[in-house]
N, C-alpha and C positions, 0 to 999 in steps of 0.2 A: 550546625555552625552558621552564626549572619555571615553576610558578605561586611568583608571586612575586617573579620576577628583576627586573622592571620598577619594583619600589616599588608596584603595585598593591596595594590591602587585600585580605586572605584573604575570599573567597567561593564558596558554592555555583555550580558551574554547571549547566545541563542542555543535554543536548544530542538534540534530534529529527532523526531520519536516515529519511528515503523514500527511494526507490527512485532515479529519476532523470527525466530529460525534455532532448529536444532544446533549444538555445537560441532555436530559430526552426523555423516549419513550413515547411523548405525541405528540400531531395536532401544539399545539402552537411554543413549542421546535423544531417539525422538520419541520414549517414552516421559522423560523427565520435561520437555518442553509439551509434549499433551496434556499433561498433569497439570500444566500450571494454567493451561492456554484455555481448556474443556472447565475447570475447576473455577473460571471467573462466570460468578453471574448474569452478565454482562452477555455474556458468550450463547449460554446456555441457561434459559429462563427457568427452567423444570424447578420445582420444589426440590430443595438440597437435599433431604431425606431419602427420596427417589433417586434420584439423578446418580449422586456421590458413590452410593454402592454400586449402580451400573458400571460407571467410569470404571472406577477400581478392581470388583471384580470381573469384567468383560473385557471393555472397550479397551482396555491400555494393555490387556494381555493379546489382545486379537489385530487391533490397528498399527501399533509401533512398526515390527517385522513388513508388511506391507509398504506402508511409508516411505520408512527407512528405502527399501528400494527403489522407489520412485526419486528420493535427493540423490541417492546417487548417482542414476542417470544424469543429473544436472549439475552435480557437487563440481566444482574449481582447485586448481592448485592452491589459491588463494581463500580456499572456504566459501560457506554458502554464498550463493549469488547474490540472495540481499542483502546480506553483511557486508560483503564487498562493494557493493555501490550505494548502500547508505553511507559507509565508510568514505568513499572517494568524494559522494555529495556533501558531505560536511568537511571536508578537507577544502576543497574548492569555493565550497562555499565562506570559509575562514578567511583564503586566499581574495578574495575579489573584493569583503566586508572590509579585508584590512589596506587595501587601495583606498579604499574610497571613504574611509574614515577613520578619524585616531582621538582617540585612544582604540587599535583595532580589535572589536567587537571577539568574544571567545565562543568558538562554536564547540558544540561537544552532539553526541547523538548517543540515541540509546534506543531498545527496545522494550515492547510492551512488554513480551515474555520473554525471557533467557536474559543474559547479558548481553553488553552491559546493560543495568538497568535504570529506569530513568530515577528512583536517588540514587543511586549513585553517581548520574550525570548531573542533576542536580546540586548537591555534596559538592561537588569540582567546582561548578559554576562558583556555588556562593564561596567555597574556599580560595577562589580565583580573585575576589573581590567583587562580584557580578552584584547588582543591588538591582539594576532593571535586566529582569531575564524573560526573554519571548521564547514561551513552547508550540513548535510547529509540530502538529501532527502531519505526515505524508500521509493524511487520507483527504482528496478534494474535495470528498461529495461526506457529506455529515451525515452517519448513521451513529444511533448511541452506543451499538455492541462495540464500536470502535473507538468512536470519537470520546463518548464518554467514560470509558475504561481510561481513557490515557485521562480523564479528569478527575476519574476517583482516584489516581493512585500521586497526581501533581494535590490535589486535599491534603491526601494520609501523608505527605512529604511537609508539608506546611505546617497539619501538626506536630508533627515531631520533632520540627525544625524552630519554629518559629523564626522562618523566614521574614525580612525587613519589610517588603512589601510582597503582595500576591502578583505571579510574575504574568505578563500577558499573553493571552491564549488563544492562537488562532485557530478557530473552530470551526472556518467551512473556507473553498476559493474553487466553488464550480463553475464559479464564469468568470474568474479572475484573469485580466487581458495578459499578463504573463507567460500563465499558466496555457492556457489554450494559444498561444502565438508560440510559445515551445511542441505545442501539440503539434497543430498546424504545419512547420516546418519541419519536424519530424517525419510527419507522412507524405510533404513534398518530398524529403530528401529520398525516399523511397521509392513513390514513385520515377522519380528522375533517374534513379540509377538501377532500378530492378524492374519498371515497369510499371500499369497499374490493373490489378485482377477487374473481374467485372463486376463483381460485388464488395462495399467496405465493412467488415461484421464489425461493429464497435463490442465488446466485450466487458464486461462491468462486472466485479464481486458480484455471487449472489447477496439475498437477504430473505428469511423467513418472510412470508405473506402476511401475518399477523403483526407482525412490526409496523409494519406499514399500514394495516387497517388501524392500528394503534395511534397512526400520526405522527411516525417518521418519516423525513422530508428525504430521505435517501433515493428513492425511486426516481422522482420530482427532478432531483439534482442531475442525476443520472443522463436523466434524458435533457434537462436542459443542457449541461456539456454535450452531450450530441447534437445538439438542433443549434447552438452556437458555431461548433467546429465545422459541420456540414456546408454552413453558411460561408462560413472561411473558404471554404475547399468548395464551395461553389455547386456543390453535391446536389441532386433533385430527392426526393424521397426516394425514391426506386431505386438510387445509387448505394445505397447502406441500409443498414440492419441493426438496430440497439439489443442484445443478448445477455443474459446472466450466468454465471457461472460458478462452480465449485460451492453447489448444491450439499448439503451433511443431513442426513435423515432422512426420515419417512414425511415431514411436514412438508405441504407445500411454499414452494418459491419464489420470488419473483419470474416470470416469465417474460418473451418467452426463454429457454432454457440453451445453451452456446452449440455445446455436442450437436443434439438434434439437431439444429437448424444448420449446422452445417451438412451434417446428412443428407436434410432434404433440399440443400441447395446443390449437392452433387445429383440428387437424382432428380432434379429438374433441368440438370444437364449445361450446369456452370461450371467451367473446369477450373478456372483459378479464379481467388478467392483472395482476398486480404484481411487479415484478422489484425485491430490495432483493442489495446488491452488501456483503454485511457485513466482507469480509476488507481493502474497500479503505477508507480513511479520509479518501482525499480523490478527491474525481472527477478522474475524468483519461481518458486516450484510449480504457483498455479498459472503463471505463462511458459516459462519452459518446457515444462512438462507434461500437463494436464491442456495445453492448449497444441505446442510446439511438438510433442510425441503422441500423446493419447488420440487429442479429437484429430491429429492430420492423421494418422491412421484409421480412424473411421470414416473422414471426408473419402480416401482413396477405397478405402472398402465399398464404399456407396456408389461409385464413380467419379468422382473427382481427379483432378489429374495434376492439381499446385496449388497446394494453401502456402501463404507468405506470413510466418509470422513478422511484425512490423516490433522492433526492439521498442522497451520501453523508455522513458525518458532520461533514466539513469543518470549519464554524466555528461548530454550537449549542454552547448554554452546555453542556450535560450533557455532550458531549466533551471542553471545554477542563478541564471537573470533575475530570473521569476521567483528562485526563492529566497534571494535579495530585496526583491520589492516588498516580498510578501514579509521580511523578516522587519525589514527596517520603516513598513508603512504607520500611518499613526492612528490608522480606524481601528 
């Protein structure tokens, strides 16, 4: 449906798109969200012929059960942790859009994989009367397994829609002053009320190695929000450490790799340690868990003695800022 068709008044939408998350931390739930997530091209390069049967008859019978128990260590009264503060960031974000301008802009958010999904949040928009709608992906640093999945599926909505005009799409904010001034104040606030470790591990999504000999600018990005933010925070090179994470296969990765090196920063005989996760913008399984459970149990196995994980940017004010600038800018 156009915007409009409904007798809605003509308005702004936005639209916030993360990644995704099981409905529940069970086998059944986080097989149907692998299914959808493992099953995009995008994701997983391998020829569909290959690949499809492995998925099906392996990987989804052997991985879900596993999973599953790692969400639930982190699961909420509330549900998943990133449904939850993707949820609150676009509520806030609706909140602040509709001060400071009216007719006040309609935010909606959605996910790559699971619901809701982004037509469906689309569908709203234009049924809302939205005719200029801006889709922000929550990923800062532009890799195409991500960035462009949320483009193929804003395409196959267009088609099918024949939407009034193609809505605008922001596609990268690695060095967006927003965006790193929420950083920034973030990891002040940390320091100032829990202290500061002796090393800062900036923590980034992995990304296959090949991607990037390919000439994806992900890596690039990466480090440039690092060498930006350090600058902020006044940091020398010896003060921090850019790491990857939540590594999937036998391929290699971007290095070097988060686990390890926290490892060998306990056995060089650093006791605390501050882990800040910058590429993710809302906590979720692979910093709670995989960073906040998993790797501080191997930091203290090694000797370490206080890994701090540093909260993601979630819901401070200087986020919901940042994704006001970034919603309502005109580049």
């Amino acid at each position: 449906m156009t915007a409009g068709m409904a007798g809605a008044p003509l308005r702004d939408g936005v639209l916030l798109v993360n990644l995704g998350t099981p409905e529940a931390p069970t086998a059944s739930a986080v097989r149907s969200y692998l299914a959808e997530f493992l099953s995009d091209p995008r994701v997983v390069e391998l020829p569909r012929v290959l690949w499809l049967p492995l998925l099906h008859a392996v990987i989804l019978n052997l991985r879900p059960k596993k999973s599953a128990e790692k969400y639930a260590k982190v699961w909420t009264k509330e549900g998943s942790p990133l449904m939850v503060h993707t949820m609150r960031q676009a509520k806030l974000l609706r909140g602040l859009l509709g001060e400071r301008r009216k007719p006040a802009p309609l935010v909606e958010f959605a996910m790559r994989y699971g619901r809701p999904s982004i037509g469906e949040a689309l569908d709203r928009l234009g049924t809302a009367g939205c005719i200029k709608i801006t889709v922000l992906p929550l990923y800062p640093q532009y890799a195409a397994s991500t960035t462009e999945s949320v483009r193929d599926t804003l395409n196959a909505w267009l088609r099918r829609t024949g939407h009034a005009s193609a809505p605008r799409f922001i596609e990268q904010y690695p060095e967006d002053p927003g965006y790193l001034a929420a950083l920034e104040a973030l990891v002040r606030r940390c320091w100032k009320t829990q202290g500061r470790g002796e090393k800062l591990v900036m923590s980034f999504h992995g990304l296959p190695q090949r991607a990037v000999d390919r000439g994806d600018p992900y890596q690039r990005q990466c480090y440039a929000t690092a060498s930006v933010l350090a600058q902020r925070l006044d940091l020398a090179e010896i003060d921090y450490v850019v790491t990857f994470q939540s590594r999937f296969g036998a391929a290699k990765w971007l290095q070097p790799y988060t686990e390890p090196t926290l490892i060998e920063l306990a056995k060089q005989g650093l006791g605390r340690v501050d882990v800040l996760c910058p590429g993710f913008v809302s906590d979720c399984l692979e910093t709670l868990e995989e960073i906040g459970i998993a790797a501080r149990e191997k930091f203290f196995a090694a000797g370490g003695t206080e890994l701090r994980l540093m909260p993601c940017l979630n819901e401070s004010p200087e986020w919901i800022e940042a994704l006001a600038g970034l919603a309502c800018s005109e580049s």
